[in-house]
C-alpha positions in Angstrom: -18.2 7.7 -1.3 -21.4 9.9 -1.6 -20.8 12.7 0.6 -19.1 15.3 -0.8 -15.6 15.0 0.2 -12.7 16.5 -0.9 -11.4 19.3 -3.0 -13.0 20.3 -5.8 -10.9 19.7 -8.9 -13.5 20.0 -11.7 -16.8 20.8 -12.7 -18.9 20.2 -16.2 -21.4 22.4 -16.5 -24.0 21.9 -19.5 -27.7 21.6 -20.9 -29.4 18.5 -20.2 -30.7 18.0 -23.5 -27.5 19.1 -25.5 -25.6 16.3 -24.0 -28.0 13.4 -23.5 -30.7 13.8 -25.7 -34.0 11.8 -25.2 -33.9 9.8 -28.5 -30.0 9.2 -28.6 -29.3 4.9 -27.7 -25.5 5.6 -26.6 -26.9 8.7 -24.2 -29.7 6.8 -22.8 -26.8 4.3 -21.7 -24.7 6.8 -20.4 -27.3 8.0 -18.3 -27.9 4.6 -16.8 -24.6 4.0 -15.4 -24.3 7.3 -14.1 -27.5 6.5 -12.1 -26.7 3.3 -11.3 -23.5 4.3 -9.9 -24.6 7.0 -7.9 -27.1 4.2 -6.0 -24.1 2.4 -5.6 -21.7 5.1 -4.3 -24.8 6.2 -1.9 -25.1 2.5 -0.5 -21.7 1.7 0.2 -21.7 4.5 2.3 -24.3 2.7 5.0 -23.3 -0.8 4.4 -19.8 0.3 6.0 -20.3 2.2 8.9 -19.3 1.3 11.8 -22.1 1.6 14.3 -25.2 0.5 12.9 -27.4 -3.1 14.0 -27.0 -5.9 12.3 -30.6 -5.9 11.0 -29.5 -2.4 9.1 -25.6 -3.4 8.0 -27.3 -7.0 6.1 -30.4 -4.5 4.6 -27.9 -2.1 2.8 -25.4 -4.9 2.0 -28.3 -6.9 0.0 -29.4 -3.4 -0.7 -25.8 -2.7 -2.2 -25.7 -6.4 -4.4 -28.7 -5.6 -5.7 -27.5 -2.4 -7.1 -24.5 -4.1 -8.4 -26.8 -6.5 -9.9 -28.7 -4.1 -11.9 -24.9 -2.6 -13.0 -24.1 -6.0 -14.2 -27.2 -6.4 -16.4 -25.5 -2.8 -18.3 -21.9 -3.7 -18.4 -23.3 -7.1 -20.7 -26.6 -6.7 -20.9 -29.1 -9.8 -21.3 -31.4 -7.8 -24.0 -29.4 -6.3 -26.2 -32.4 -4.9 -28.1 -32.5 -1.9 -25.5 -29.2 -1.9 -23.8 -25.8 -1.3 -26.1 -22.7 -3.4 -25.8 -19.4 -2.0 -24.9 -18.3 -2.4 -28.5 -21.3 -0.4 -29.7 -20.8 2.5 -27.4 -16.6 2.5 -28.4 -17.6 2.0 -32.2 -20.2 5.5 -31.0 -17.4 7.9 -30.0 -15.1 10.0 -32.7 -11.7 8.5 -33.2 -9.2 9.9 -30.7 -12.0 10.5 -28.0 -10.1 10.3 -24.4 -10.0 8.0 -22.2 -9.1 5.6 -25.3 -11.2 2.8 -26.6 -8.2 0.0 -24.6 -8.4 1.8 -21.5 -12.4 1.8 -21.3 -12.5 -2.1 -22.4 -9.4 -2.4 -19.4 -11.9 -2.2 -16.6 -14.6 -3.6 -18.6 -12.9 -6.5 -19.1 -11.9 -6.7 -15.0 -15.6 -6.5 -14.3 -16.6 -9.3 -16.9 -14.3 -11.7 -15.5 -15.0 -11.1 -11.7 -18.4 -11.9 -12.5 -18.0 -14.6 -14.2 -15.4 -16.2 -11.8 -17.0 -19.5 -10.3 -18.0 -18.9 -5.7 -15.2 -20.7 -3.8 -16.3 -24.4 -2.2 -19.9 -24.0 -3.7 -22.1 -27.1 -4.7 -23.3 -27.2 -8.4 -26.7 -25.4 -8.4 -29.6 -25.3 -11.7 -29.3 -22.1 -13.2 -32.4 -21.4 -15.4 -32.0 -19.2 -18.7 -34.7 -17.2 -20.5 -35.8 -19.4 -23.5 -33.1 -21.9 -23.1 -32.6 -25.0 -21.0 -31.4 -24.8 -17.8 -27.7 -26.1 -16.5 -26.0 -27.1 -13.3 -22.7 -25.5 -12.7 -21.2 -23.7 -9.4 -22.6 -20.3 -9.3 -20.3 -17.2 -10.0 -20.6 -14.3 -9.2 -23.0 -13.1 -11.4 -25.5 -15.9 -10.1 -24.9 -15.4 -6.5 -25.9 -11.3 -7.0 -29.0 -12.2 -9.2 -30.1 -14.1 -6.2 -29.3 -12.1 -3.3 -31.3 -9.5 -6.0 -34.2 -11.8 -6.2 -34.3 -13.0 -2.9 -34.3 -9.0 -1.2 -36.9 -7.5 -3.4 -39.5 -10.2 -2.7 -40.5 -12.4 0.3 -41.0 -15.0 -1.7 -44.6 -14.3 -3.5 -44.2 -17.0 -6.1 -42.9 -20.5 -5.7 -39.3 -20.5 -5.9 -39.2 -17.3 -3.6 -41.6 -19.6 -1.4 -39.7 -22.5 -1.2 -36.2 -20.1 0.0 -38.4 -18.6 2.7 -38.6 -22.1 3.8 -34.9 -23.6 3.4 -33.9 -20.5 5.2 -36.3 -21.0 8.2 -35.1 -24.6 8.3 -31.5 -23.3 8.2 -31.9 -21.2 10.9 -34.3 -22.9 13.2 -31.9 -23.8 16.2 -30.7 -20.2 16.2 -31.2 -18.0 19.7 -33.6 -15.5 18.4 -36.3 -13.1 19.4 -38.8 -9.5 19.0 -37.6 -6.3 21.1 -40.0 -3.6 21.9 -38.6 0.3 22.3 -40.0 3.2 22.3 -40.2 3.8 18.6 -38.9 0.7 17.0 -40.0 -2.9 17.2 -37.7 -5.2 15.8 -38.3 -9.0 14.9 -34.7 -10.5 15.4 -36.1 -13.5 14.1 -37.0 -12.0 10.5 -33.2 -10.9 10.5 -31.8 -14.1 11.2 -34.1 -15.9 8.0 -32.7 -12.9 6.0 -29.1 -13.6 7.0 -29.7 -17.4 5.6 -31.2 -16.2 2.7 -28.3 -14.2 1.8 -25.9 -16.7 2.7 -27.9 -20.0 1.2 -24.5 -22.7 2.6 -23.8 -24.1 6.2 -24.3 -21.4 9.3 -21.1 -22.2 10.6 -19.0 -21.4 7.0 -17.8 -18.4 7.8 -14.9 -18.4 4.9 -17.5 -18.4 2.0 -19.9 -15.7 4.1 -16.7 -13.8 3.7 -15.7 -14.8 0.2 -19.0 -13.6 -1.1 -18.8 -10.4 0.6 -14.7 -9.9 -0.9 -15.7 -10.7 -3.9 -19.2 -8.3 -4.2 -16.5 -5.4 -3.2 -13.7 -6.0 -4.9 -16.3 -5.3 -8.6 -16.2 -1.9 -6.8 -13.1 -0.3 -8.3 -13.5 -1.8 -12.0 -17.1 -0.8 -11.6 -16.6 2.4 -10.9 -13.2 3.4 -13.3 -15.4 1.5 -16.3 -18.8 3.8 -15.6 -16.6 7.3 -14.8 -14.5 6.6 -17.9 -17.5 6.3 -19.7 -19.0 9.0 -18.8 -15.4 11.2 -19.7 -15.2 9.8 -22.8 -19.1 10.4 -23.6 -19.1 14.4 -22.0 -15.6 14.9 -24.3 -17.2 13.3 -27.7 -19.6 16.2 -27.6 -19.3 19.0 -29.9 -16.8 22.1 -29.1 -18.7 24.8 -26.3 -21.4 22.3 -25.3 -19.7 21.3 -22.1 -18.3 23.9 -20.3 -15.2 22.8 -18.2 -13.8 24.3 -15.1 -10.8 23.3 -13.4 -9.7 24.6 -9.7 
């Protein structure tokens, strides 16, 4: 997905600041997806090569949910003080804008409900809420990609990051393990096999929800991606006549 690859059908050629300018809400949003999705599309490409270790294929897959986390948080954002909603942006654009308002809130709507769609054979966990009470329900989606976010970009500094540390050692603790020495790369097996229990917090042996988790984290990739790239059409097309200069080949 990020190499370049392909003919070249189109280019877009224009001034930074004509297009997205600094002080503009609905450009500032623009340019958000755009970066997140080009994290994503960069990712994807070393979570799924072929020959890599195991160590490096779990870092860019928790790298990769991560990313998709943060993407979530702009598709419905939690503050809505800094980041728009869909219906602001669509309510943004000049009427007859391409691609239309129904075909934009089409893949925004496929993202929404894959992540709210409830993990397969999952016990009810607490889920805590910014300035509300907590609730117990079985994690979707969305839950399960906060905490593989939470639990790969700390190693557990505070309390609950503490305590996972600790579940996942227990989890793992009869696993074969070990540290290899090469030339230029040491390698403790044994910090891989805590990370693999972190990222899969459910019995060792339960293979079909290890792979649910990771069907379902790829699967947001194609509504992800058609919601942010019509976005971004829509958002380069709104601007005024001779801004954007278009190219096809």
């Amino acid at each position: 997905m990020a190499r370049l690859r392909g003919r070249l059908l189109a280019s877009h050629r224009f001034t930074l600041g004509d297009v997205f300018p600094a002080n503009d809400r609905m450009a500032a949003y623009v340019m958000r997806l755009s970066m997140a999705l080009g994290d994503l599309t960069i990712v994807a490409d070393y979570a799924v090569r072929q020959r890599q270790p195991e160590g490096e294929r779990l870092y860019f897959i928790r790298l990769f949910a991560l990313h998709m986390r943060e993407v979530a948080n702009l598709v419905d954002p939690p503050d809505r003080r800094v980041i728009p909603t869909v219906d602001e942006f669509l309510a943004s654009l000049p009427r007859g804008t391409k691609p239309s308002r129904t075909e934009i809130r089409r893949y925004h709507r496929q993202v929404m409900r894959r992540l709210a769609k409830p993990m397969k054979g999952r016990d009810k966990i607490e889920i805590k809420r910014r300035g509300r009470p907590s609730v117990w329900r079985v994690p979707t989606l969305r839950d399960e990609l906060r905490r593989i976010r939470d639990d790969f970009a700390h190693y557990g500094h505070n309390a609950a990051g503490a305590d996972n540390v600790i579940a996942a050692m227990k989890a793992a603790r009869e696993l074969r393990t070990g540290y290899t020495v090469r030339e230029k790369v040491w390698r403790a097996q044994y910090a891989d096999a805590a990370a693999m229990t972190l990222t899969h917090p459910f019995d060792l042996g339960d293979r079909e929800s290890a792979l649910d988790m990771h069907r379902r984290i790829v699967d947001l990739v194609g509504p992800v991606a058609s919601y942010i790239h019509y976005v971004e059409a829509a958002w380069l097309r709104s601007r005024p006549e001779g801004v954007v200069r278009s190219k096809l080949y």
